[in-house]
Backbone as CSV, one residue per row, in Angstrom:
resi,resn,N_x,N_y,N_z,CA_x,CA_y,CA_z,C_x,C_y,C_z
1,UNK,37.820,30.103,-162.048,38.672,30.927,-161.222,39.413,31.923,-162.127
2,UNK,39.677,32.739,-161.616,40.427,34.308,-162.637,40.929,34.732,-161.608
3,UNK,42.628,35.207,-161.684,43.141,36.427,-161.163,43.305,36.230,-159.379
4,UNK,43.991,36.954,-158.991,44.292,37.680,-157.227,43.998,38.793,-157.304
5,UNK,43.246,39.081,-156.076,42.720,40.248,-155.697,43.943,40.736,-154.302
6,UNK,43.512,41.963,-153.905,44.295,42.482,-152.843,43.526,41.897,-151.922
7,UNK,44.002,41.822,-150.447,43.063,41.689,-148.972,41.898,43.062,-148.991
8,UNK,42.768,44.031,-149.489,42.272,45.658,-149.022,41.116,46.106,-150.258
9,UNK,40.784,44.958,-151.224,39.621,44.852,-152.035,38.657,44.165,-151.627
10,UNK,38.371,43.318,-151.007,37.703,42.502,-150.088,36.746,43.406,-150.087
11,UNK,35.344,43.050,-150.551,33.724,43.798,-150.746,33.019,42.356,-149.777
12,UNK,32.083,42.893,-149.285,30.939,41.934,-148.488,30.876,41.157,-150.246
13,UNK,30.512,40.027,-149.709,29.663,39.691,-151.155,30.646,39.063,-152.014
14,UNK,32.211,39.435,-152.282,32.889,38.937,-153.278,33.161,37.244,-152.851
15,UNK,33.542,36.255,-153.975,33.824,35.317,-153.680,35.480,34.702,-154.194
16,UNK,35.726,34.085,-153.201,36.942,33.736,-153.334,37.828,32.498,-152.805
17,UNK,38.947,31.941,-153.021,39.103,30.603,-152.502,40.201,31.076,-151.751
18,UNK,40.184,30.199,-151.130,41.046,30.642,-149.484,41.485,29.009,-149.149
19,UNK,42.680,28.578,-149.183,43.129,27.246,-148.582,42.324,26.116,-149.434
20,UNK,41.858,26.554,-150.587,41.320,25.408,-151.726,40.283,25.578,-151.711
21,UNK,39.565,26.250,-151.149,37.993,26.513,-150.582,37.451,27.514,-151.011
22,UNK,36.140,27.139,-151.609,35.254,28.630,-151.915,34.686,29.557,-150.796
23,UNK,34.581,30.857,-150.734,34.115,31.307,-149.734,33.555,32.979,-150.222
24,UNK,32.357,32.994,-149.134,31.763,34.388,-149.821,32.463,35.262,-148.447
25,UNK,32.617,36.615,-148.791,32.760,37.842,-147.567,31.467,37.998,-147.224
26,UNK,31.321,37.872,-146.152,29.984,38.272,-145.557,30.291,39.656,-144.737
27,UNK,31.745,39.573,-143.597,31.980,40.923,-143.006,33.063,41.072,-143.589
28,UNK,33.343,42.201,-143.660,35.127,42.930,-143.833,35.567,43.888,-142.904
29,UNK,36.283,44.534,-142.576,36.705,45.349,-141.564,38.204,45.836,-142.437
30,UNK,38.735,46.865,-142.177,40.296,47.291,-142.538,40.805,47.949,-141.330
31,UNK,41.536,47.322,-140.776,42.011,47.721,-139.222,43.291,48.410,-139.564
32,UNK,43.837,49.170,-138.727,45.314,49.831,-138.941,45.138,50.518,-137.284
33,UNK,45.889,49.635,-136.374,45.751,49.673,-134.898,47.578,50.436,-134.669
34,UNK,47.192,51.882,-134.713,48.058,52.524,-133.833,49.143,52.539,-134.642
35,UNK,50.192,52.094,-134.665,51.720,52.237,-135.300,52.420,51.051,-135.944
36,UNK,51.111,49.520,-135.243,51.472,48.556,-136.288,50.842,48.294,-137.575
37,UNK,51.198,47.451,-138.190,50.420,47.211,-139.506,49.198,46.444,-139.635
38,UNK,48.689,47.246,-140.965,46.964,47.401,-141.100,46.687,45.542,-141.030
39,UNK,45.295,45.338,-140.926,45.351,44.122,-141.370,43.599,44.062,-141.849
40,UNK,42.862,43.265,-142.326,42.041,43.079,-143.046,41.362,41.693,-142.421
41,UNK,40.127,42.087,-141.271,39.486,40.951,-140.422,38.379,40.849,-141.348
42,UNK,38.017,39.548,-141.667,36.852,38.487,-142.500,35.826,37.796,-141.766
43,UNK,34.637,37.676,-142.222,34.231,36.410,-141.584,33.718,36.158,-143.221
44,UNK,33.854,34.553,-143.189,33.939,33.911,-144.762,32.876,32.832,-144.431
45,UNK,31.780,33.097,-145.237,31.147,31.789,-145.637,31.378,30.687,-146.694
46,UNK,31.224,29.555,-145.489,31.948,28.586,-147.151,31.352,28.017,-148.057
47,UNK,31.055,28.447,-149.001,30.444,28.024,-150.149,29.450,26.772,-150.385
48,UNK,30.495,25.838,-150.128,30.140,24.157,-150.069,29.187,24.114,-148.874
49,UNK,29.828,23.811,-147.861,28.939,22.806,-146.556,27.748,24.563,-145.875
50,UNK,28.459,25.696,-146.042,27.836,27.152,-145.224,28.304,27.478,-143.981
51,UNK,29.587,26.758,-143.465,30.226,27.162,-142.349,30.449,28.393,-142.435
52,UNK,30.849,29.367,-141.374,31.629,30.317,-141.262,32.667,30.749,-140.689
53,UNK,33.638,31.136,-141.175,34.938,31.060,-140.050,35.658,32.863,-139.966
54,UNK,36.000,33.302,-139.002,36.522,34.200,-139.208,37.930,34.220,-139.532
55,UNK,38.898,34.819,-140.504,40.309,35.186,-141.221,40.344,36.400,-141.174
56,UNK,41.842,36.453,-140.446,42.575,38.043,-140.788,43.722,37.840,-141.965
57,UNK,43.516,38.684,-142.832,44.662,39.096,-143.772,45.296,40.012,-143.736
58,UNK,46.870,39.634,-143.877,47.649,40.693,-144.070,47.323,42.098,-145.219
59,UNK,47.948,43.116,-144.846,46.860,43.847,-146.333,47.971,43.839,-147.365
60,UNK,49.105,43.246,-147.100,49.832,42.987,-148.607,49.233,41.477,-148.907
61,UNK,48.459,40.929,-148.595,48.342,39.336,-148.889,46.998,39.645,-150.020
62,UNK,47.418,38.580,-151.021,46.089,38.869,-152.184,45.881,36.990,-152.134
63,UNK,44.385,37.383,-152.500,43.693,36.601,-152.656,43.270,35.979,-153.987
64,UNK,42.856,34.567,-154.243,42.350,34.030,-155.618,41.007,34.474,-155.345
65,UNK,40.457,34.824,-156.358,38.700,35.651,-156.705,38.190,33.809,-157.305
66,UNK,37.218,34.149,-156.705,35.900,32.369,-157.168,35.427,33.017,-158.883
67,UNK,35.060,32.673,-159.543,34.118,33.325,-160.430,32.806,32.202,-159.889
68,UNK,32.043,32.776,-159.316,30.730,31.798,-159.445,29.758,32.735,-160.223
69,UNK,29.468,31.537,-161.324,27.950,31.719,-162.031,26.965,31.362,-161.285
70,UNK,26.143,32.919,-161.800,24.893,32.960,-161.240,23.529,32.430,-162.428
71,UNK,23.235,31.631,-162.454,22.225,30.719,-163.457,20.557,30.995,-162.761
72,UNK,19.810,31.592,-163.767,18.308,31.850,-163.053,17.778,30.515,-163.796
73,UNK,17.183,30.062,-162.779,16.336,28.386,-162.843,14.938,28.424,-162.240
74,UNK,14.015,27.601,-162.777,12.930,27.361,-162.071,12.970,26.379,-161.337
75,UNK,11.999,26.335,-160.243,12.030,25.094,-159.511,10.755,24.079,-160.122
76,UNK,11.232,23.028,-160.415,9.947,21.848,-161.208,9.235,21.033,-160.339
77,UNK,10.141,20.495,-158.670,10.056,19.094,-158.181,10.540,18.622,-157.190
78,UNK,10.197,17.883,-156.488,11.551,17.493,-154.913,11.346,16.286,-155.597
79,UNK,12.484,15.583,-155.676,12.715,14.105,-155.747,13.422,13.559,-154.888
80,UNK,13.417,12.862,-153.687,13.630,12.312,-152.674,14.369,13.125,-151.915
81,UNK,15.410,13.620,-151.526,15.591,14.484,-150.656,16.314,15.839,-151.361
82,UNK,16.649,16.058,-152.311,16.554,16.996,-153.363,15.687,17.646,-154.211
83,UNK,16.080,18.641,-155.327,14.905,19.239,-155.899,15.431,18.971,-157.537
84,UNK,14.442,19.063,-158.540,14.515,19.076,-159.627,14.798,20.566,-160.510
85,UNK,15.321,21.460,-160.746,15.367,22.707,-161.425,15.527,22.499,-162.902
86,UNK,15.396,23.463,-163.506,15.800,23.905,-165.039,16.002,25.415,-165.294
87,UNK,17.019,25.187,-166.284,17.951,26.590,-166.789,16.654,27.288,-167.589
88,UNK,16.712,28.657,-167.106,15.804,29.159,-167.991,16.237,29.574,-169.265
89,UNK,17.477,29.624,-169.582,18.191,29.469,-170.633,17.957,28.642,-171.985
90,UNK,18.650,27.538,-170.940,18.945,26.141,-171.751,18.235,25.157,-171.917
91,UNK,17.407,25.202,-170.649,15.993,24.345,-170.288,16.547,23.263,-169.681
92,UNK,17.924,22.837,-169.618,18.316,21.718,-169.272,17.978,22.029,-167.533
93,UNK,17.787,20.339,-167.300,17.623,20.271,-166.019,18.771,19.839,-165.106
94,UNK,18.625,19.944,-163.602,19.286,19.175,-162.902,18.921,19.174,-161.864
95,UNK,19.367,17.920,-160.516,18.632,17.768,-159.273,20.035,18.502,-158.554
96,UNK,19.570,18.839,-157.337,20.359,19.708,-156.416,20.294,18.495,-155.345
97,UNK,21.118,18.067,-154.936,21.128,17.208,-153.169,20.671,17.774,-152.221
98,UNK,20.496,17.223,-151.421,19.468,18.175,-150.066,20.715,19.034,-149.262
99,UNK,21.932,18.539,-149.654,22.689,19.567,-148.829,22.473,20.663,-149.436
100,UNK,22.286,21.325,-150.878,22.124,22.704,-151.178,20.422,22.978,-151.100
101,UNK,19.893,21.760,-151.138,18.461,21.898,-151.097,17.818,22.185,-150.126
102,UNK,18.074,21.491,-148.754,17.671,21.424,-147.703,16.951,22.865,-147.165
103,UNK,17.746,23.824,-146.834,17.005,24.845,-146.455,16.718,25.898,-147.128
104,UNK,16.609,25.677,-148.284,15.591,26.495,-149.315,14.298,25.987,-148.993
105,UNK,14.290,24.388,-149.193,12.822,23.577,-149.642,11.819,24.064,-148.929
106,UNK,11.730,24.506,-147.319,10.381,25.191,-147.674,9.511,25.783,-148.227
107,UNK,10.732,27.226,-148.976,10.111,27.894,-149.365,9.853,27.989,-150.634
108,UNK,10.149,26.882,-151.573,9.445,26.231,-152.960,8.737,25.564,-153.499
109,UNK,7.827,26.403,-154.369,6.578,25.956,-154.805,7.021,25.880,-156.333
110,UNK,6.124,24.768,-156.910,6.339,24.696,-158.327,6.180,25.347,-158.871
111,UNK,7.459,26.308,-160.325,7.441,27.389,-160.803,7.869,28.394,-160.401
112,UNK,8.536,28.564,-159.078,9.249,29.666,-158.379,10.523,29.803,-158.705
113,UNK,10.643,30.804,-159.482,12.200,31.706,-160.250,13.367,31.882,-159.067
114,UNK,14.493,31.293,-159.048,15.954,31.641,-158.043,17.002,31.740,-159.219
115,UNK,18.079,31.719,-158.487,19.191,31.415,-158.404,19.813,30.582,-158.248
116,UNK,20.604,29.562,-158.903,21.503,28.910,-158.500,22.646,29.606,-158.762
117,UNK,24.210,28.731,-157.414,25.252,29.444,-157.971,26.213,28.332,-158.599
118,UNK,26.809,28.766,-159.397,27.701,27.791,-159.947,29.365,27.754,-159.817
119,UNK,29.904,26.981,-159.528,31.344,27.066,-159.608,32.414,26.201,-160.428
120,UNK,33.263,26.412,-161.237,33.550,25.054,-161.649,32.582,24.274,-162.707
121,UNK,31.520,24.589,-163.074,30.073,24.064,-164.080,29.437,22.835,-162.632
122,UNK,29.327,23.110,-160.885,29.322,22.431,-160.049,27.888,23.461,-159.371
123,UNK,26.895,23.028,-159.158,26.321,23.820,-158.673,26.693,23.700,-157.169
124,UNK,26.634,25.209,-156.377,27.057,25.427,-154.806,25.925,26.023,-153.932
125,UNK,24.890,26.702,-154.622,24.067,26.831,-153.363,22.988,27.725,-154.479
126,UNK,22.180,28.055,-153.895,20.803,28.624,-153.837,20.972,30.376,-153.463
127,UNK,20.161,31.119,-154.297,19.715,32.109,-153.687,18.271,32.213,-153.938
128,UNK,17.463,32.512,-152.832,15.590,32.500,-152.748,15.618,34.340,-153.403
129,UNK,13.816,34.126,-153.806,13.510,35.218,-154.225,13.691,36.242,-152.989
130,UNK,14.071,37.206,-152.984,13.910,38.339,-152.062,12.611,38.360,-151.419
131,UNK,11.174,38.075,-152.030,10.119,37.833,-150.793,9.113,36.727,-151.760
132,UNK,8.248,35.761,-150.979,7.584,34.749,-151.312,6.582,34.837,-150.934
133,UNK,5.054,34.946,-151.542,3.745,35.068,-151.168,3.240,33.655,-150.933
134,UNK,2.831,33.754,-149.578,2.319,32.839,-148.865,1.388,32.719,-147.941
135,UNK,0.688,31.302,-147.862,-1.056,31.760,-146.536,-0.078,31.267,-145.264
136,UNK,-1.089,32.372,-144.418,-1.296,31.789,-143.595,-2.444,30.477,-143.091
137,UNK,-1.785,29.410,-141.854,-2.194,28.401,-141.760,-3.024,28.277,-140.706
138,UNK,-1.886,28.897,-139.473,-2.539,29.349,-138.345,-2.582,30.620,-137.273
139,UNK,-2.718,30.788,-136.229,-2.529,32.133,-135.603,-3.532,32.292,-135.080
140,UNK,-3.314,32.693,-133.458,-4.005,33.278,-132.586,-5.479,34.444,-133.312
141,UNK,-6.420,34.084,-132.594,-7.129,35.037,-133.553,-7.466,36.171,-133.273
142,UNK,-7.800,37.084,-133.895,-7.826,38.846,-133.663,-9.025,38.917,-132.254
143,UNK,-8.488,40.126,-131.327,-9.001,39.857,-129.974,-9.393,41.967,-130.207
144,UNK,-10.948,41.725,-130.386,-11.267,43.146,-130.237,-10.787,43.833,-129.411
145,UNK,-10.693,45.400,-129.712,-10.109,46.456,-128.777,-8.938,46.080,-128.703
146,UNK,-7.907,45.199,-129.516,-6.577,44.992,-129.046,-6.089,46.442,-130.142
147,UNK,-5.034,46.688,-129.815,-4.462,47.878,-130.446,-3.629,47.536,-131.496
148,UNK,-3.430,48.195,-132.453,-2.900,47.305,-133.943,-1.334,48.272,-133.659
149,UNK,-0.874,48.819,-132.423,0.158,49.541,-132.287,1.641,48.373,-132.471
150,UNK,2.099,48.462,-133.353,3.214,47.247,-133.812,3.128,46.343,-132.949
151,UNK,2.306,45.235,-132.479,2.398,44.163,-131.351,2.171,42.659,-132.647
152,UNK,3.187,41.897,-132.840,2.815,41.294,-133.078,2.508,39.587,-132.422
153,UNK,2.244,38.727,-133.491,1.830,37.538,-132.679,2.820,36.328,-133.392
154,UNK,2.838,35.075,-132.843,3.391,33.972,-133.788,2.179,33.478,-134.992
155,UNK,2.728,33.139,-136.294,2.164,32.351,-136.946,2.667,31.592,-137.844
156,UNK,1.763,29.981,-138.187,2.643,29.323,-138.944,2.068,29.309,-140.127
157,UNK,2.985,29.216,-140.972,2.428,29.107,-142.696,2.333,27.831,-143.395
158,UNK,1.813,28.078,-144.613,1.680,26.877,-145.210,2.648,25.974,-145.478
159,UNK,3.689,26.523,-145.192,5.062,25.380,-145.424,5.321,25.014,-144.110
160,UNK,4.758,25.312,-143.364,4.771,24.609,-141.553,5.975,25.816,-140.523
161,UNK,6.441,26.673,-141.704,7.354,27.688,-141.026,6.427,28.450,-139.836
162,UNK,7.370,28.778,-138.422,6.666,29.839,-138.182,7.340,30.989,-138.014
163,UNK,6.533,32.537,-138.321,7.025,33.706,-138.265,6.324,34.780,-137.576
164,UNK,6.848,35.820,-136.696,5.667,37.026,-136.342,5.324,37.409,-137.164
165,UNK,4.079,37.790,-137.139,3.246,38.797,-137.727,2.374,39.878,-136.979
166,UNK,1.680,40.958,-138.157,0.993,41.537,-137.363,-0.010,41.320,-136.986
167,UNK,-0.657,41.367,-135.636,-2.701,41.031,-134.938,-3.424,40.742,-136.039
168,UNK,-3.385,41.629,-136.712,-4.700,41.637,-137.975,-4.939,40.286,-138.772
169,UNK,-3.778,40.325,-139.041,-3.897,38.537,-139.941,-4.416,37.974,-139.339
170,UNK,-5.157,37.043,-140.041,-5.889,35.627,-139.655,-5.396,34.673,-140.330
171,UNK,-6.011,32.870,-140.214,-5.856,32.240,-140.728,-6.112,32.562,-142.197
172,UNK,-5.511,31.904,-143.571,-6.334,32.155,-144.373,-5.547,33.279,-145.290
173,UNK,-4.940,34.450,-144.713,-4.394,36.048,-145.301,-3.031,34.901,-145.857
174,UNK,-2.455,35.797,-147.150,-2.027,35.581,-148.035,-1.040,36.940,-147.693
175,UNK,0.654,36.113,-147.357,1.241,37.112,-147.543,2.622,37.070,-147.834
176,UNK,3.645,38.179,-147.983,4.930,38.008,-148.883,5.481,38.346,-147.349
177,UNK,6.743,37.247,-147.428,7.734,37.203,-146.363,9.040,36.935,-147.283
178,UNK,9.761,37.380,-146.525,11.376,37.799,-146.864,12.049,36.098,-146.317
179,UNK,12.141,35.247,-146.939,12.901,33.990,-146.303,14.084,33.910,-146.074
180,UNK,15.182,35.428,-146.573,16.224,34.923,-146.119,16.330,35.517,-144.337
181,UNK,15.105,36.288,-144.204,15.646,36.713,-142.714,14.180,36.715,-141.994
182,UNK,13.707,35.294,-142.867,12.168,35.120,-141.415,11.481,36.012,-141.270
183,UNK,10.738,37.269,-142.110,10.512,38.045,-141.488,9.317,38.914,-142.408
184,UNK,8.057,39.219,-141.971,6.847,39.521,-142.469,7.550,40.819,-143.124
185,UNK,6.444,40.844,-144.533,7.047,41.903,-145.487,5.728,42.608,-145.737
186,UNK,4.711,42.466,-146.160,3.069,42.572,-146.433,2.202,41.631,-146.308
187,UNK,0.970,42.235,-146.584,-0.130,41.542,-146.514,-0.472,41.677,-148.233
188,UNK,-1.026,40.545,-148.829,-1.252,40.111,-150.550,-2.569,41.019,-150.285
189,UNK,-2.793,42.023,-151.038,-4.309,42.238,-151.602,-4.756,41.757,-152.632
């Protein structure tokens, strides 16, 4: 932990403790309604469990700033309801509990480069690669004369996820999806 910040510094993204609690800005807003005073509406994700709660701050009210380390790790392993990582650093390892593990684990395959975040030398959560190349498993199959005009279909992937895609894919196509927002990115050539 380092330092107080203002309310009226508040960036999407910064992290900070609020009532003993870590928490990221996900929204910010700076309100100043008419002739009363400004105030500074939040919605805060919490670090630990991933609740979200919305907080208004006064804009004279300052805040404690989180320092969370960001540590790039590979993924090695699931060991019972957690995963195994190592510092690409240090090489040292450690297992993550399925509460930070849990909804990453689909989308890790052995040898896949993230993020962990750290707080405290405590690891707090996961960030996934920005997109993950992956087959498809299943999916409706391509129906001649259908029009490739943005229509897409459901399909599930090899990690049992399912996501739209576009007609063309078949079983089998190999492709990069965005996991933090479900959502087809390309097709692998």
């Amino acid at each position: 932990m380092a330092g107080d910040i203002q309310a009226t510094a508040l960036r999407r993204g910064t992290s900070i403790i609020y009532e003993g609690v870590p928490y990221r800005v996900l929204e910010f807003e700076h309100r100043t309604p008419g002739n009363k005073r400004g105030f500074v509406q939040t919605k805060l994700r919490n670090l630990l469990d991933g609740t979200q709660r919305a907080v208004k701050f006064s804009t004279n009210d300052s805040v404690e700033r989180a320092i969370v380390e960001a540590r790039e790790m590979d993924y090695l392993y699931r060991e019972g309801d957690g995963g195994v990582f190592m510092d690409t650093q240090t090489y040292d390892q450690i297992t993550l509990g399925a509460d930070i593990f849990a909804g990453a684990s689909p989308w890790l395959t052995e040898g896949v480069r993230l993020i962990v975040e750290v707080l405290d030398g405590r690891p707090i959560g996961l960030q996934l690669p920005k997109t993950v190349e992956i087959g498809i498993k299943d999916t409706e199959p391509v129906i001649k004369g259908q029009t490739a005009a943005k229509s897409n279909k459901p399909a599930t992937l090899d990690n049992g996820m399912t996501i739209q895609v576009p007609t063309f894919l078949e079983p089998g196509d190999r492709i990069r999806v965005d996991p933090g927002q479900l959502r087809y990115v390309e097709r692998v050539k």
